[in-house]
ROTI-234830 format. One record per atom (N, C-alpha, C): residue in one letter; x, y, z. Coordinates in steps of 0.2 Angstrom, whole numbers, plus 5000, padded with zeros to 4 digits. Layout:
aXYZ
...
END
This chain:
x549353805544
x549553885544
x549053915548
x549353965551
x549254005557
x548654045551
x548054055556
x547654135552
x547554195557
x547754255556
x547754325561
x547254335558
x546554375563
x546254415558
x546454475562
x546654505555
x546954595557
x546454625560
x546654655565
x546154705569
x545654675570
x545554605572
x544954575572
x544254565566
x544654605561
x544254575554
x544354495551
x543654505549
x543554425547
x543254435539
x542954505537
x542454495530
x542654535526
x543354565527
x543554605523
x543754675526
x544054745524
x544054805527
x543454835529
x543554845536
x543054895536
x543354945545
x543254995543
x543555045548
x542955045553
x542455035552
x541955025559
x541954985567
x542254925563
x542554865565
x543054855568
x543454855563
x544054855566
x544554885570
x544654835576
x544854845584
x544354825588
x543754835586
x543354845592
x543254755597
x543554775603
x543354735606
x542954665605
x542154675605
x541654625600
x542054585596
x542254625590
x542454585584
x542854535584
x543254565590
x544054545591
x543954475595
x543354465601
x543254395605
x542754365601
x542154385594
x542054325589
x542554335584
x543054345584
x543654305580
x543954255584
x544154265591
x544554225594
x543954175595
x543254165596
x543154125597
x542954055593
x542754095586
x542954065581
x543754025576
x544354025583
x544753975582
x545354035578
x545254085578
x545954125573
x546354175578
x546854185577
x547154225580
x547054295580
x547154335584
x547054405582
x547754465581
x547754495575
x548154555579
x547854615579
x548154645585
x547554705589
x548054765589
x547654815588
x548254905588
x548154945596
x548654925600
x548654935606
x549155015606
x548655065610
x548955125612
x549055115620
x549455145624
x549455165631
x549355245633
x548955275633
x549155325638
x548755335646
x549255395647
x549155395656
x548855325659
x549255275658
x549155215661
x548755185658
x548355205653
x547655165652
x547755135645
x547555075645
x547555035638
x546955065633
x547255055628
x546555065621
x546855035615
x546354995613
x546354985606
x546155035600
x546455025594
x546355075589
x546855085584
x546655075578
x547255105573
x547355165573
x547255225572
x547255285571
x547455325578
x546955305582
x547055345588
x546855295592
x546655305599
x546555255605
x545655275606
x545455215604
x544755205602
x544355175608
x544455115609
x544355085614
x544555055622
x544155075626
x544455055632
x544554985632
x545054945634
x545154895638
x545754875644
x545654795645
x546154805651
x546754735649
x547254735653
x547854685652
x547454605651
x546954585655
x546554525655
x546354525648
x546254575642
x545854555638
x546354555630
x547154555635
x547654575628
x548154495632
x547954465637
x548054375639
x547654355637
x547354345632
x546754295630
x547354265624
x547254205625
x547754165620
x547554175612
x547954185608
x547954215602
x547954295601
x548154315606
x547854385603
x549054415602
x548754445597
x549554465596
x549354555594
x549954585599
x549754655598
x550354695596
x550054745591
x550754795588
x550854855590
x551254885595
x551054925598
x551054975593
x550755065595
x550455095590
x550955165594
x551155165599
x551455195603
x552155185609
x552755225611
x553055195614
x552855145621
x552455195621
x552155185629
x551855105627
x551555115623
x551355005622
x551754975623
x552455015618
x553254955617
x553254925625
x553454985627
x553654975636
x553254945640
x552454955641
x552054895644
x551954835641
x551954825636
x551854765632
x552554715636
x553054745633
x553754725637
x553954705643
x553454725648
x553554715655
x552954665657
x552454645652
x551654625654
x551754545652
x552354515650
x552254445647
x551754455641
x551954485639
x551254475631
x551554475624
x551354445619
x551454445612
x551554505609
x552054535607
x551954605605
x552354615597
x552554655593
x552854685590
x552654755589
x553354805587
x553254865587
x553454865579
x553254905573
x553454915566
x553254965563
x553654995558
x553255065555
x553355025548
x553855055544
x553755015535
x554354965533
x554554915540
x555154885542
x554654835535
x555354815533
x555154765528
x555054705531
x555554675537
x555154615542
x555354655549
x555054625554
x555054635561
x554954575566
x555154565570
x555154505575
x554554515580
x554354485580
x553654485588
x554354435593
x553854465599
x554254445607
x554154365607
x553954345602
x554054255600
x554254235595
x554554295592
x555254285586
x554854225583
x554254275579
x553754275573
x554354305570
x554154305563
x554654355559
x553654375556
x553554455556
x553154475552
x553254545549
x553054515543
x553254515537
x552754585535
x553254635531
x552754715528
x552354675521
x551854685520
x551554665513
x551854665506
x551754645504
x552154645496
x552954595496
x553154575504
x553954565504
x553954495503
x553454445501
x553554365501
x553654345496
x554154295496
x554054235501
x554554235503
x554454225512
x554954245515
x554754145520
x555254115521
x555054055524
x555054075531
x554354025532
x554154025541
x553754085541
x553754125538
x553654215541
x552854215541
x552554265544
x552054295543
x551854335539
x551254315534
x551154365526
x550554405529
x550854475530
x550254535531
x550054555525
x549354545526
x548954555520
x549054535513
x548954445513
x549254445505
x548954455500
x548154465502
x547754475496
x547954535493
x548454595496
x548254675492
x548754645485
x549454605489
x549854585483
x549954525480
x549454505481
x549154415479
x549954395481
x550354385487
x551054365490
x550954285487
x551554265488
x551454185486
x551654175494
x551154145497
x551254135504
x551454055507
x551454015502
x551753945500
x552553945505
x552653945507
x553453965512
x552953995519
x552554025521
x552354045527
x552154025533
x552254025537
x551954005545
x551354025545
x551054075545
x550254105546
x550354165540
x549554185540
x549354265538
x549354305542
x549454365542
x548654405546
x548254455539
x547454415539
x547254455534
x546554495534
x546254525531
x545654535534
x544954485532
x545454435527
x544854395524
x544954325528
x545054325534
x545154245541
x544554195536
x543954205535
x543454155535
x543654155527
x543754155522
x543854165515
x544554135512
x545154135518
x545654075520
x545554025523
x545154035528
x545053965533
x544553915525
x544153935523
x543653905519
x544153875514
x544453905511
x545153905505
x545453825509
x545653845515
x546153805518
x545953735518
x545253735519
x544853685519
x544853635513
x545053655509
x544953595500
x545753625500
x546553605504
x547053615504
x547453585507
x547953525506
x548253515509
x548953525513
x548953585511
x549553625512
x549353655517
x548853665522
x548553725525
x548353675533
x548453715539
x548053665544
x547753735548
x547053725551
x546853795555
x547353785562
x547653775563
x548253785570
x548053845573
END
């Protein structure tokens, strides 16, 4: 099973964190995937949930694992033209990523192959799932670990 850490969280929520650059290359480096809240404006990339927080650049949205949601059209569209891992969703009960993941709104599983966003909020029975995206990466990887139902992939 695939693990995302959401916005580059690994210990849980926390809004200081999450997006930030740092966090995001020790999660990837750490073996998990990541998903990251990409904005575009006037040409210029940034990460951030809320609003465009962080600068970055296309080399750091190619780094293998990273899968990004855009937060704007403007992401849809470059995302779209840039060869990248992408999905667009607002309270879509599933959505496809541009490698036709199915990911999944929280609360909607079991849903087979899919990815379960956040199943800790609704204890999802994720037993049917391809991966997570959650903010507790190291707390499922550990889990994973005394499981045979589970591979870190």
């Amino acid at each position: 099973m695939i693990i995302i850490a959401h916005r580059g969280l690994l210990f849980g929520p926390d809004s200081y964190t999450e997006n930030h650059p740092d966090y995001i290359e020790l999660a990837l480096s750490l073996g998990f995937h990541v998903e990251v809240d990409l904005w575009v404006e006037s040409e210029k990339l940034f990460l951030g949930h809320d609003r465009p927080q962080y600068s970055i650049d296309l080399k750091f949205l190619q780094q293998p694992g990273v899968i990004v949601h855009c937060k704007n059209i403007q992401a849809l569209l470059y995302c779209r033209i840039s060869n990248l891992h992408y999905f667009w969703h607002e309270h879509d009960t599933v959505t496809l990523t541009s490698n036709n993941w199915i990911w999944a709104y929280p609360g909607k599983q079991p849903i087979a192959n899919s990815i379960a966003v956040l199943p800790e909020i609704n204890h999802d029975d994720i037993s049917q799932c391809f991966g997570i995206c959650t903010d507790y990466c190291l707390e499922y990887k550990h889990e994973n670990r005394h499981s045979n139902n589970w591979t870190d992939s």
